[in-house]
N, C-alpha and C positions, 0 to 999 in steps of 0.2 A: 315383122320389122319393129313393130312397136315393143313387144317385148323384150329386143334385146337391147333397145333404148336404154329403156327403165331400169333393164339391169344393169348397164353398163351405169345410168346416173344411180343407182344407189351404191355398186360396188367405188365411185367415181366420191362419192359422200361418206361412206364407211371409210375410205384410206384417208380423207382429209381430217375426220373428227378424232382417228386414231392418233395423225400426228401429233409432235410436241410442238409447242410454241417456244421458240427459244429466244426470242426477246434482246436478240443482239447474243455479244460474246458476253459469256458469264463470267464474273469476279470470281477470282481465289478458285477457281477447275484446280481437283485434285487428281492428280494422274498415277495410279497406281499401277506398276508395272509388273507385281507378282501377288498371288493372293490365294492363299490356301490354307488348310487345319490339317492335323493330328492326333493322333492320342500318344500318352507317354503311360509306359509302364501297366500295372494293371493285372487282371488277374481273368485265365481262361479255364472253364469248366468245360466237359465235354459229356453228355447222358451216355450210359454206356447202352450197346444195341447199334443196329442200322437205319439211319434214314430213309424212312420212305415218303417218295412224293406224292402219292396218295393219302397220306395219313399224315401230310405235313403238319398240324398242330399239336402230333404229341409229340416229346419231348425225345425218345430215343435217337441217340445221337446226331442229335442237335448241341452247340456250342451257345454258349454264353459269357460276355465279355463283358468283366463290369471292375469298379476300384480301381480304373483307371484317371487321371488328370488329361485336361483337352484343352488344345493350345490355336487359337485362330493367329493366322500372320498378314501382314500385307506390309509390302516393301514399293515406295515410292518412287518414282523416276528420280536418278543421282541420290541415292539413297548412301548416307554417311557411312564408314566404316562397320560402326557397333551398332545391333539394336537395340531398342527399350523393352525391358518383360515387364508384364505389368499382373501384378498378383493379387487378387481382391481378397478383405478383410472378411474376416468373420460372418457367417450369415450375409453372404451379398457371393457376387456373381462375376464375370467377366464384364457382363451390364454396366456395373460400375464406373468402366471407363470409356462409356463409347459415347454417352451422353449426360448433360447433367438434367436434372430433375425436370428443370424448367422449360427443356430441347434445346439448349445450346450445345455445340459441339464439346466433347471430350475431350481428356487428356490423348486418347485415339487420335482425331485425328489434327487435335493444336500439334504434336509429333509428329505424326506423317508432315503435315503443311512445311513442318523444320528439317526434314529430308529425312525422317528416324525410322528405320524399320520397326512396328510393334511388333510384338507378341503379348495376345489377352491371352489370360489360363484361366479355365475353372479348374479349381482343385476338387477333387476323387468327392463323389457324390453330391456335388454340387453343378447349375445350370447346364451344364452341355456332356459334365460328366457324372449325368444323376444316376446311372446303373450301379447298385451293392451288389456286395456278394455276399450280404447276410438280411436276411428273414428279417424286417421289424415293421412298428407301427409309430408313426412319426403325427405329433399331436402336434394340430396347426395353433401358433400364438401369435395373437396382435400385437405385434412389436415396431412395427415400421414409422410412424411417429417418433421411436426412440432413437429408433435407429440415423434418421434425420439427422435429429437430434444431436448424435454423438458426433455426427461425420461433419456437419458444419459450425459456422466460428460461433462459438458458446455464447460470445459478447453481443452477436449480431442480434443470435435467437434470442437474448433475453429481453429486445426492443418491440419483439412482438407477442403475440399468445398464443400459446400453444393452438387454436382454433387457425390463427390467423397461417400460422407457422404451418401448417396441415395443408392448407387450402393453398397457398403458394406451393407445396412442394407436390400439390395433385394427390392427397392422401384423402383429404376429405370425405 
């Protein structure tokens, strides 16, 4: 009898520390009512030979999908006619728009909150579409500082130092 006490109070303790605390009704609930990805275009190679499931880590005929662009969506409740595509710069990510540096919401989801369907894309070898379809050796550079740098208002950064400039944006 005792034992199923105890069990019943810990599994009785486990479900309550599990739950959330939701602290009343939350401001600004975003309610997204479709949400999915894709790939666009790309390139499929296929090993010539038969697959075997026994020998599944070589390469005979087996497929490889790469050089493709990957497109994340989400489409908000009464979501406007047209959506926003949103196309990151240079050396940057779909990342780009989902948050800014600091963790304040994005251009992501300031548009959903305006009823705008997004679409983030990585473009072909980049964040989500890192798969080539060629051989190379990619040489890592400390650039993100610079990169900072270029992407925010030139006037603001020149009130602080480059040190200062780091450590706000979480580079440090």
């Amino acid at each position: 009898m005792m034992n199923k006490f105890n069990i019943i109070l810990v599994l009785a303790g486990l479900s309550v520390s599990c739950s959330t605390y939701k602290g009343g009704v939350a401001k600004n609930v975003l309610t997204i009512e479709e949400q999915g990805s894709f790939a666009v275009g790309g390139t499929k190679r296929t090993e010539p030979g038969s697959f075997d499931v026994n020998n599944a880590l070589k390469p005979q005929g087996q497929t490889y999908h790469g050089d493709h662009a990957y497109a994340f969506y989400q489409k908000p409740l009464h979501a406007r006619k047209y959506p926003l595509i949103f196309l990151h710069g240079a050396g940057q990510s779909k990342k780009t728009w989902e948050t800014t540096a600091d963790g304040r919401e994005g251009f992501q989801n300031i548009f959903l909150r305006r009823q705008f369907s997004v679409y983030l894309l990585d473009q072909p070898r980049r964040g989500d579409a890192g798969k080539s379809m060629i051989e190379t050796t990619i040489t890592p550079a400390a650039d993100e500082q610079f990169l900072v740098y270029t992407i925010q208002d030139r006037k603001l950064s020149r009130l602080f130092s480059q040190r200062t400039v780091s450590e706000r944006q979480g580079f440090s």
